[in-house]
C-alpha positions in Angstrom: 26.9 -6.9 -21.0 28.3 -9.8 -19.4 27.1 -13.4 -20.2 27.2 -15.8 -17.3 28.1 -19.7 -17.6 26.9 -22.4 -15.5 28.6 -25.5 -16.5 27.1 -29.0 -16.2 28.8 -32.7 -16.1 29.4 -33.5 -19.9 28.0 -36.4 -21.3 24.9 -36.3 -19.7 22.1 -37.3 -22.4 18.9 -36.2 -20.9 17.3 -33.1 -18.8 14.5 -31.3 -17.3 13.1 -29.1 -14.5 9.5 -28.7 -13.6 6.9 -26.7 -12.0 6.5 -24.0 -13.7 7.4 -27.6 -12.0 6.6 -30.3 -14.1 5.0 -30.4 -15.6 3.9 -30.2 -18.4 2.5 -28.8 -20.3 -0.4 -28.2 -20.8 1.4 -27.7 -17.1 3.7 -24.7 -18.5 0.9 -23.0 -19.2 1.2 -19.2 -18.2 0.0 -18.8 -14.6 0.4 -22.4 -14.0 3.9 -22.0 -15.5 4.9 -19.4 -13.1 3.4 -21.7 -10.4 5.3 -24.9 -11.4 8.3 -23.1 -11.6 8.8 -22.0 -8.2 7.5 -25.9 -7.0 10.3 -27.9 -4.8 11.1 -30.6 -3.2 13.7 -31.5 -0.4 16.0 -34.4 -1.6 18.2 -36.4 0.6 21.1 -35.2 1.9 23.3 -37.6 0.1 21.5 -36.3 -3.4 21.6 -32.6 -2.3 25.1 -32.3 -1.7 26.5 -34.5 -4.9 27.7 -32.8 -8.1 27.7 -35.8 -10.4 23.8 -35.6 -10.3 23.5 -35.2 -14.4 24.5 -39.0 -14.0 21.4 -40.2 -13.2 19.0 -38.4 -15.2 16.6 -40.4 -17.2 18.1 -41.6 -20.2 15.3 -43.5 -21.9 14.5 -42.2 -25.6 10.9 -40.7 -26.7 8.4 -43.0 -25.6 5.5 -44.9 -28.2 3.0 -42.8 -26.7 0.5 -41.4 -28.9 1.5 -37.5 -29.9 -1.3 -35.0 -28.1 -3.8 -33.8 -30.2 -4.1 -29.7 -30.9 -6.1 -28.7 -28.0 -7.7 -25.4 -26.3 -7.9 -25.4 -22.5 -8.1 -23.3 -19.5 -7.3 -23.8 -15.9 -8.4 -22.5 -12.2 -5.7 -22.1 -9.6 -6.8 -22.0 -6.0 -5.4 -21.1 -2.8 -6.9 -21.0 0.8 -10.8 -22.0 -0.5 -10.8 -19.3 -3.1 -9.7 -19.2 -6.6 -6.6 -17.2 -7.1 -6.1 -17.0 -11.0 -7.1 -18.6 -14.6 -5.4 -19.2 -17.5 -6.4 -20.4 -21.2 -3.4 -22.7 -23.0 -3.6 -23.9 -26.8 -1.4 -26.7 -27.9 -0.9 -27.5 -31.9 1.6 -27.9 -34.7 3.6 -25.2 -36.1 5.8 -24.9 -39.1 8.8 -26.9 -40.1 7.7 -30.1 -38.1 7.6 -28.2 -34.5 4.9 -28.5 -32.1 3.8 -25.3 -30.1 2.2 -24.3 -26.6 0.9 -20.9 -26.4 -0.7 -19.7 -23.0 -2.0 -16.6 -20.7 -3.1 -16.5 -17.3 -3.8 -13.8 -14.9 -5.0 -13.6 -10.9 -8.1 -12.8 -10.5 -10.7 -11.5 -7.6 -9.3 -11.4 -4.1 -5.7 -12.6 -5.5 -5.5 -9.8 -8.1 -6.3 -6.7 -5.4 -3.2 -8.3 -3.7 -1.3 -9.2 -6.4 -1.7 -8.1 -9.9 -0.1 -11.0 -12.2 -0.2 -11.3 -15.9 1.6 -13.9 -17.5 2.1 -14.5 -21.5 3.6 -17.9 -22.9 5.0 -19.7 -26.0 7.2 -22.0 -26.0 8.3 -24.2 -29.5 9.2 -27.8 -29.6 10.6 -30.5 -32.1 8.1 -32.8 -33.3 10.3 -35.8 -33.9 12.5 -35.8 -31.0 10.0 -33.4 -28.8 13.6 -31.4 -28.0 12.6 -27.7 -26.9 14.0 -25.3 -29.4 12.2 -21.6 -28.1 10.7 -20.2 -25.0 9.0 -16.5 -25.1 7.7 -15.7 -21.7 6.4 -12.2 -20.5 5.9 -11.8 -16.9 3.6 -8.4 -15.8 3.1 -8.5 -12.0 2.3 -4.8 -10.1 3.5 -2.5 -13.5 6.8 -4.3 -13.5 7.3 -6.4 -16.8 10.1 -8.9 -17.2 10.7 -10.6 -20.6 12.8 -14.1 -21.2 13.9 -15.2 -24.4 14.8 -18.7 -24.5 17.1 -20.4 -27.0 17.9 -24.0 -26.3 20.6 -26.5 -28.6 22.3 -29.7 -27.9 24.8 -28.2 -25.5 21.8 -26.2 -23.3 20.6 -23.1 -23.1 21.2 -19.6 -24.2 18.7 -17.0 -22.2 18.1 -13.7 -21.7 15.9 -11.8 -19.2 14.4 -7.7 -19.2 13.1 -6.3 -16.6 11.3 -3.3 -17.6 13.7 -0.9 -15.3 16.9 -2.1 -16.9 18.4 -0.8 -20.0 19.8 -4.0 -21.1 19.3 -7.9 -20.8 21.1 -10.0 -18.3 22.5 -13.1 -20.3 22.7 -16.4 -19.0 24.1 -19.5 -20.3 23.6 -23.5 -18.8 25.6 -25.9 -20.6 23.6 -29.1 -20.3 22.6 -32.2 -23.2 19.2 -32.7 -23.6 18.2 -29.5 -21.4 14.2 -29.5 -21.6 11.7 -26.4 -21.1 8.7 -27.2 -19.1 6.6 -27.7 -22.6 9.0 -30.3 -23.8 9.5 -31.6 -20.8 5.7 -32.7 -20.4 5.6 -33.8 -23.9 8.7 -36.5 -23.3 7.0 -37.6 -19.9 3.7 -38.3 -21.6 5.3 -40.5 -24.1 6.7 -42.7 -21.7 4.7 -46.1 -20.0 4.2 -44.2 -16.7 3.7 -47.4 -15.5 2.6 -47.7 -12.2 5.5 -47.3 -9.7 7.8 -46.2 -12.6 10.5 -43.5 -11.6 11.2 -40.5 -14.2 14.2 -38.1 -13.3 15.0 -35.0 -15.4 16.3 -32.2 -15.7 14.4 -28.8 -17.1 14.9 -24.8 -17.1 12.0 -22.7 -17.3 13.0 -19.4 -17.0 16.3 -18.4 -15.4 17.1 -21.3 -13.0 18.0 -25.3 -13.7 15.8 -27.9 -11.6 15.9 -31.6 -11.6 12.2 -33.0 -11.2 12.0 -37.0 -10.0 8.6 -38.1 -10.6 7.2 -41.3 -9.4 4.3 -43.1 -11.2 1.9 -43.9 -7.6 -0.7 -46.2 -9.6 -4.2 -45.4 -10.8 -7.2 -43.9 -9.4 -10.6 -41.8 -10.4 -10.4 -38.2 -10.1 -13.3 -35.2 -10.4 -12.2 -31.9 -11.9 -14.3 -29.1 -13.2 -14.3 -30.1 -16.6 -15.9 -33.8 -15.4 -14.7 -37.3 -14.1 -11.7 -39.0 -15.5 -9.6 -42.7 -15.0 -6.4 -40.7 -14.0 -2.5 -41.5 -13.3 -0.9 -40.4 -10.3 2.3 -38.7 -10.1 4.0 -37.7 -7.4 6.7 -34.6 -8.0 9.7 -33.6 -6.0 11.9 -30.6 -7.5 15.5 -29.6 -6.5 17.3 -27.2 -7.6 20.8 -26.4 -9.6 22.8 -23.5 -7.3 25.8 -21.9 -9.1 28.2 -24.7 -7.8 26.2 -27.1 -9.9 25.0 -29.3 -6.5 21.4 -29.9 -5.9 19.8 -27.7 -3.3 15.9 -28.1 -1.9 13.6 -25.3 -2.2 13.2 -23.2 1.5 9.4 -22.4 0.6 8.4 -25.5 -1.2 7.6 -28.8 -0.3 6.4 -31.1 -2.8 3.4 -31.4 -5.0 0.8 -33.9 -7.0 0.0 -34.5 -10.5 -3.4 -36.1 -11.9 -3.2 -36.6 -15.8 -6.0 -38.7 -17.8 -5.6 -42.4 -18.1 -6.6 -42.3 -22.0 -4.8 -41.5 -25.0 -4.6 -37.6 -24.5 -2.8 -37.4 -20.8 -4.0 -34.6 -20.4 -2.9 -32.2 -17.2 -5.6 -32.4 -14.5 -5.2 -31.5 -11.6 -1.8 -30.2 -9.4 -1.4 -30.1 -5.7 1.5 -28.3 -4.6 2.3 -28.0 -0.7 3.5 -24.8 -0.2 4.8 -22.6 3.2 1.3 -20.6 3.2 -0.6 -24.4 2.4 -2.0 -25.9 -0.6 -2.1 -24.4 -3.7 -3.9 -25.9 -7.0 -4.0 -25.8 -10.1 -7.4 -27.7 -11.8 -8.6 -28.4 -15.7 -12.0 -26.3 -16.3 -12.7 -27.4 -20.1 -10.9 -28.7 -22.9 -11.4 -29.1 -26.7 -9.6 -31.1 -29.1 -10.0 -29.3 -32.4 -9.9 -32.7 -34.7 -12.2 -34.8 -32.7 
């Protein structure tokens, strides 16, 4: 087996990536996950070509923001008037100081005749430093199951991926500092001010690919989901990604999405509007329960 290395400028003391996109967390929850991942955004030509781009990344330390409570939570994803999938996410500490995200989504209805997806998630953060340490994704979609296996350290990542008509793993390696998964990811951007015209670039990998998410605070506004009516924060999300000459390329199928998160001391994800080449796809809070409170 051959183990491929994608290098990345040295020195560079932050990451991230997105969709899957952005995230977050409760964002990299399993269907949503898979959604978020594919998310992109076209960047300017001056940012799309340069290859010093790990230079300015976001290199502001954990935010003061209150940690998120352990939570349960499920999702609705929509597309075209009709809703395309569900997913259930629970967030909570682990052993040895690590905090853990744990999700499954499927399509459903209409969506599922046409495309049978089945998505299973966990993904394993530092509590202190809310660094990504593991990722364990399982992807089922029309019989064919692919399997990635995560390992991230201070260099980057180490990965490997199985799809269920191979033998053996492909192996993939990004060297990047502070590399995030789209679990830690979240968890740094909701400790920071976000406030309101604030301007969050990072760099994340959430399965096989690097992205650099810029995420712009828009300001404050009241939103209505399915679970109820919240005070939310706006965030608007562009995505580009890393090619294997380590220069910033926009998406061909994906525009740029949304993010609604509560304006209270959970942040929790709301609501995501992506803009996508067959419209607008969503991704919407249905119910949520904090287990100490």
């Amino acid at each position: 087996m051959s183990r491929k290395r994608t290098p990345a400028s040295a020195g560079v003391r932050f990451a991230f990536p997105m969709s899957r996109l952005f995230p977050f967390p409760l964002t990299q929850s399993t269907w949503c996950a898979a959604l978020l991942t594919s998310l992109g955004i076209f960047g300017s030509q001056e940012t799309r070509a340069a290859s010093n781009w790990s230079s300015s990344l976001t290199r502001d330390p954990r935010g003061p923001f209150p940690e998120l409570r352990p939570a349960r939570a499920t999702y609705a994803y929509g597309w075209s008037g009709i809703t395309a999938a569900t997913s259930e996410v629970y967030f909570h500490r682990g052993d040895q100081q690590t905090l853990v995200l744990e999700g499954r989504g499927r399509t459903v209805g209409l969506a599922r005749v046409l495309w049978r997806f089945d998505l299973n998630y966990r993904s394993v953060a530092n509590a202190e430093t809310l660094r990504p340490l593991e990722t364990h994704q399982v992807e089922t979609a029309r019989g064919k199951r692919v399997e990635t296996n995560l390992k991230f350290s201070d260099e980057g990542v180490s990965g490997s991926r199985l799809e269920s008509n191979h033998a053996t793993p492909a192996l993939k390696d990004f060297t990047l500092e502070n590399l995030y998964d789209l679990h830690s990811a979240f968890l740094y951007l909701r400790s920071q001010p976000l406030r309101d015209r604030s301007v969050y670039r990072v760099a994340v990998y959430p399965a096989n690919s690097a992205y650099v998410a810029t995420l712009t605070v828009v300001g404050r506004e009241h939103v209505r989901v399915r679970a109820g009516n919240y005070n939310a924060i706006k965030v608007d999300l562009k995505l580009q990604r890393v090619n294997k000459k380590n220069e910033l390329e926009p998406h061909r199928k994906f525009k740029r999405a949304t993010i609604w998160l509560s304006d209270d001391n959970d942040r929790v994800l709301l609501r995501i509007e992506s803009q996508i080449f067959v419209g607008t796809v969503t991704a919407e809070l249905q119910s949520v329960r904090f287990e100490n409170g």
